[in-house]
Every structure is written in structure tokens, then in C-alpha cells.
N, C-alpha and C positions, 0 to 999 in steps of 0.2 A: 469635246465628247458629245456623240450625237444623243438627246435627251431620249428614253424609256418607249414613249409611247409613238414619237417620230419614228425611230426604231422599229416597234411594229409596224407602223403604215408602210416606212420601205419594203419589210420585207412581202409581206401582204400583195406589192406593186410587184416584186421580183417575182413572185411566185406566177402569177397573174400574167406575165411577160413569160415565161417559161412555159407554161402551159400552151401559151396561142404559139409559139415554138414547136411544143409534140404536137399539135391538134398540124400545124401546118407541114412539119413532117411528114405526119401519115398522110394528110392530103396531097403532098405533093410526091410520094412515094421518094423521100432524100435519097441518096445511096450511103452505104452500110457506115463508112468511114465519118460521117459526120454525126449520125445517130450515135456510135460510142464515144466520139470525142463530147458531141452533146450531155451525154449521159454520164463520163465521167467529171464533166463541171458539175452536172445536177447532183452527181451524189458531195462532191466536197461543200458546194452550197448548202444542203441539207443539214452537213452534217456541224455546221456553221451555223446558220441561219435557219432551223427548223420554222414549218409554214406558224405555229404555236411557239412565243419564247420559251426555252430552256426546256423543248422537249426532246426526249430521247427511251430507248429501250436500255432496260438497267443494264443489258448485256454489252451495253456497245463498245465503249473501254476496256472491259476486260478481254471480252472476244476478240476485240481488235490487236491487242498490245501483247498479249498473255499467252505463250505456247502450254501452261504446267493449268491451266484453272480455266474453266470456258464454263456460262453461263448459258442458261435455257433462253432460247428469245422467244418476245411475244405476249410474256406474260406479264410483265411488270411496266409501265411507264412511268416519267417523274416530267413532271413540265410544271411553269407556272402557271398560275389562275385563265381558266378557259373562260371562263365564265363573263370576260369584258369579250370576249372574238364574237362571232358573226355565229346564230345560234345554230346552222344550216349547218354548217363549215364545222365545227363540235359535231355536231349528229350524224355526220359523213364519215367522221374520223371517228368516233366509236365503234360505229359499225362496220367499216372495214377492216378496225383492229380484232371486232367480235370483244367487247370492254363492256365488261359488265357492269365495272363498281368505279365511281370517280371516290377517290380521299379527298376529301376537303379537309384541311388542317385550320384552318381562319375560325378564331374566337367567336363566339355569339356575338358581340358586340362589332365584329368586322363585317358578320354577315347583316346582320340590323342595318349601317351604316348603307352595303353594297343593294340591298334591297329597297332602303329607301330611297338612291342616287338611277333605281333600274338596272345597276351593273351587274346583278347575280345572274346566275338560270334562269331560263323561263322554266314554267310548271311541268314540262312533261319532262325535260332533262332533269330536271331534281327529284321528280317524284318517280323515275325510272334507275336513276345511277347514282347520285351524291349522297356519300355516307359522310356524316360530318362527324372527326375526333378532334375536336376543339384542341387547339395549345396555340394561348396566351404568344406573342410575338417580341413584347415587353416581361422579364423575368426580374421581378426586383427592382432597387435601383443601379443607372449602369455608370459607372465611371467614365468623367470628360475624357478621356486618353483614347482609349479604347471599348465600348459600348457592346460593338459586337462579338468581341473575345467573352464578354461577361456574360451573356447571353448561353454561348458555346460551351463555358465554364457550370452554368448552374442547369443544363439543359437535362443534363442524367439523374440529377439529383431531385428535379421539380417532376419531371414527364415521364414517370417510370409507369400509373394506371394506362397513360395513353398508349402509348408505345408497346404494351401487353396487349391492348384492342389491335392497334395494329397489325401485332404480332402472330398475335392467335387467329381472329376472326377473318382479315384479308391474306396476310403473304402465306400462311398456311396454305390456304386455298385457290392460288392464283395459278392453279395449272387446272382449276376446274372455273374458275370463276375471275378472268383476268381484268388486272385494275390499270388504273391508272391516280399518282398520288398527286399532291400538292397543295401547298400553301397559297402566298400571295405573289411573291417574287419567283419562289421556286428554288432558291438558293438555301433560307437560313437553317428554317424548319424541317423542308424537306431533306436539304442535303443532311443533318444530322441523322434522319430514322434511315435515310441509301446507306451513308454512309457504316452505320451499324447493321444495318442487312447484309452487305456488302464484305464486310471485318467477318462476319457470320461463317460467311460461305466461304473463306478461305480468300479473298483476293487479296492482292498485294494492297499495303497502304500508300505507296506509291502510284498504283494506277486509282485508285479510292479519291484518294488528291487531283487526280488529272481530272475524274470525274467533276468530281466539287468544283474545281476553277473554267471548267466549259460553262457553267451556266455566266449568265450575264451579273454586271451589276456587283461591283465592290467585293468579289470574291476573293481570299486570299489566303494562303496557302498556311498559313498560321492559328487563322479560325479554327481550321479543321483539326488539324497539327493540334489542337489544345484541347479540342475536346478527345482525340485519344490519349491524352498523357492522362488528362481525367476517366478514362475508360481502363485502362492497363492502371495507374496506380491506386486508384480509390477500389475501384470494381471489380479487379481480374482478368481485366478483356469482355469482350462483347458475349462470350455465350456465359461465362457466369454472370454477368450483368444481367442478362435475361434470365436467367434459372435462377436467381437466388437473390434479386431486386428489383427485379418486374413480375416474378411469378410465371414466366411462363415456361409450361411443360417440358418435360424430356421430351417427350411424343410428338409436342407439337415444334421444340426445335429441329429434332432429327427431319420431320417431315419436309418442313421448308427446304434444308439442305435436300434431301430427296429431291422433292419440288423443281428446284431451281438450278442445282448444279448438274453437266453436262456428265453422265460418268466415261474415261478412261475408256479409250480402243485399245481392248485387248491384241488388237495385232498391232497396234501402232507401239515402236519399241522407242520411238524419240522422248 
């Protein structure tokens, strides 16, 4: 198994090798047939291998897979921690996304740690985009078997203030003021509040799953699988969970849905 951070550096190389690729393209004026073949390895590569681990547009699974349920793109992203990349490289990619707000999910004590090592933000990207909703990455204690199902299991029940911050303050707002979220891996924490955004809006739990298991790193299809049996049997499902366990609004549920779902072509009769 290739380790985490080796991982980044390849793809970093790949991306880096692909570019002096287009840049020699347009200089050597290719002919048409190899710029598309080009371009569709660039996009499976991408969509594999994003130039940031485990980033992606919330939309992309369901838009891709899904004829019945299509997602707004552009407005939401999910990746994991930018904040060890190339700070240049961050600032490029904000701005061409037009990304107002990063979520940083990592505990006080994660960011103490990443700050004293140099790995966080430097000052003008924290003090211009990182909103930090602290949740804890350790819940409890976790049994030797299984660790991360336990996690999955107490995650509704511990992070229901954050997850209203979330709720209300960013994905409300993410057709006016678009984010970008994430933890440390990109997987545990994040993919729990997607995944319940995602249950929000109507997607299948099937494609919800396919999401979940694209990111990198010990992802498995059970995690997730647990924490909805915990959402439909303790809570209701996802939007009473948030209306009558997180507190948060008719107004501001309906709105997200607003926000973020694609509506219905009235001529389209498929």
C-alpha cells in the first residue's frame, strides 16, 4: 500500500507532468484528436487523483450516477486538510473556485499541534477563509475490534451544536458565500456532516456510499452504513435529526434544499 504522504508527492509529480503536457500542447499547436484523448485521461485522473487529497464537488456522484436527483455544482467542496499543500497552490484554488469560507473541523488541540509543527495556514489564508467548528476526532472510548464504527455510532449523538453551526451558518449560505469543508483525512468527520447533507437533499444512500468510499484511506462501506442505521432508527432520518436534535430551522432546512438541489425540467418528461 503506497503510504499517505508519498501519495501526495506523486500525485503533486503527475499533476506537474500533465500540465508541461497542456502548456506543450498549445505550444506546439497538437491536432484535435490528441487534446481529447488527452483530456479524457485528465479528467479520469482528476477524478481519481484530485491535485488536493479527497477533493471533490459535493455534486459529483450524484450528478454523475443519478438521472431522478442532480445537485447545484460549485458551491460546496469536501477535501482533506489544505493546509499541509503549497500555500500558493491553496490560494489559486480558492480563487478560481471564487471559495469564500474553508471549514476546518480539527479540534483546538489539533490545530495547537499543526501550528506549532508549521503545518497549519499561513495568516492571510486563515485570517481571510478558515472558519473553524471544532469536533473532537476521538469520541469516547473506542473498542479494539472496530474503533472507527464507534466513532460513526456516537457521532449524532455528541456533535448535534456543531453540526447546527454547520448547518445554519455555512451550507445555508453556500450559493451566496461558497465553502469548501474538512477535517484532517477528509474521510471520518467530513464524510459524516456530506453524508447527512447529502440524506438532506434527497440522494440515494447508495450513491452517499460511493461518495464516502472515493476518499482515500481506510474507508469502508460499513462506517457509513452505521451511522444511518443510527440516523433512521434513534433520530428519524436526517432532516428530523436536524429539526428536532440539532435545532436547526424549517427555514433554514428548506433553504439549503432550495440552495443546493437542481429543480426538475419542466419539459424533460424522463
Amino acid at each position: 500500500m503506497i503510504h499517505y504522504k508519498k501519495l501526495q508527492l506523486f500525485i503533486q509529480y503527475i499533476h506537474l507532468f500533465l500540465e508541461v503536457i497542456e502548456q506543450g500542447m498549445i505550444y506546439f499547436n497538437l491536432e484535435n484528436g490528441f487534446k481529447e484523448r488527452y483530456q479524457r485521461f485528465f479528467e479520469k485522473f482528476e477524478l481519481k487523483y484530485p491535485k488536493f487529497p479527497n477533493l471533490r464537488d459535493l455534486s459529483l456522484i450524484p450528478n454523475k450516477f443519478s438521472d431522478t436527483k442532480k445537485i447545484k455544482e460549485g458551491l460546496i467542496y469536501r477535501t482533506a486538510s489544505l493546509s499541509q499543500n503549497d500555500k500558493e497552490q491553496v490560494k489559486k484554488f480558492l480563487d478560481s473556485k471564487d471559495i469564500k469560507f474553508i471549514i476546518d473541523l480539527r479540534s483546538k488541540n489539533e490545530l495547537e499541534r499543526l501550528v506549532q509543527n508549521k503545518h497549519y495556514y499561513n495568516y492571510d489564508i486563515k485570517e481571510k477563509y478558515v472558519k473553524n467548528v471544532p469536533i473532537k476526532s476521538n469520541v469516547g472510548s473506542f473498542p479494539a475490534d472496530n474503533p472507527q464504527e464507534h466513532l460513526y455510532n456516537r457521532f449524532l449523538g455528541v456533535f448535534q451544536e456543531e453540526i447546527k453551526i454547520i448547518f445554519e451558518e455555512y451550507f445555508s449560505k453556500a450559493a451566496i458565500d461558497k465553502l469548501i469543508i474538512h477535517c484532517e483525512g477528509g474521510k471520518d468527520r467530513t464524510g459524516i456532516v456530506i453524508a447527512i447533507l447529502l440524506d438532506l437533499l434527497g440522494v440515494s444512500r447508495k450513491l452517499i456510499i460511493e461518495d464516502y468510499l472515493l476518499s482515500f484511506k481506510d474507508t469502508k462501506s460499513n462506517y457509513i452504513e452505521s451511522t444511518f442505521r443510527v440516523l433512521d432508527e434513534e433520530y428519524g432520518g436526517a432532516k428530523n435529526f436536524l429539526l428536532n436534535h440539532c435545532s436547526v430551522s424549517k427555514k433554514t432546512i428548506d433553504n439549503i434544499i432550495e440552495t443546493l438541489v437542481e429543480k426538475a425540467n419542466p419539459n424533460n418528461n424522463s
